[in-house]
N, C-alpha and C positions, 0 to 999 in steps of 0.2 A: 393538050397532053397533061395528062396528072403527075402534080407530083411523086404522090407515096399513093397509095389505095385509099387514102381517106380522106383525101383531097376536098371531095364534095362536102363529106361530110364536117369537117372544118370550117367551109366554107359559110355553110347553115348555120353553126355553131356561132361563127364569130359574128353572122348578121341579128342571129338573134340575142347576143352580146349587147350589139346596138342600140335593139329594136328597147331590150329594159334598161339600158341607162338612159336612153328617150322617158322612157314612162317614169323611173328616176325622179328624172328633172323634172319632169313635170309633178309629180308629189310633189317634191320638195318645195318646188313653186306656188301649191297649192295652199302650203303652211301660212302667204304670208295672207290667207285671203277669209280661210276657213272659220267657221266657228267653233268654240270649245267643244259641241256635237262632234260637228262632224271632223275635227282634228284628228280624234281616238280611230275613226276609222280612216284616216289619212296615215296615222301609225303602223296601222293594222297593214294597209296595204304595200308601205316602205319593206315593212319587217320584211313580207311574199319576194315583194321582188328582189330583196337585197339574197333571200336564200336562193330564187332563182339565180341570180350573174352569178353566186358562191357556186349552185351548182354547175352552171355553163362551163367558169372556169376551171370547175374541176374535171370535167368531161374534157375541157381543150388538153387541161393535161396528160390526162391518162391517153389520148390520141398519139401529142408527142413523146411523151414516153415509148408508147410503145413501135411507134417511127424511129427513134433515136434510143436505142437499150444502151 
């Protein structure tokens, strides 16, 4: 049984929440190993994911928002 109609759709959201604070870690992890090379694109790829979770979380919002006016 759903909660609200976007149920599922939350559901996706929050896994793939997840799925880039995993890849996250794993950058960040990568810092302690990389070369000055390949760092900048160790940079590059923080920066991606960090605006992907901004945008996830902004889409969880606008979800609950529009669940809870």
């Amino acid at each position: 049984m759903a909660f609200h109609e976007n149920t599922f759709a939350v559901f996706e959201l929050k896994e793939q929440l997840q799925m880039l604070y995993i890849n996250m870690w794993e950058l960040l992890t990568q810092l302690e190993y990389v070369t000055p090379d390949q760092r900048l694109v160790v940079y590059e790829e923080i920066e991606h994911i960090r605006e992907q979770i901004q945008h996830t979380i902004d889409q969880l919002r606008q979800h609950d928002q529009r669940q809870h006016p």
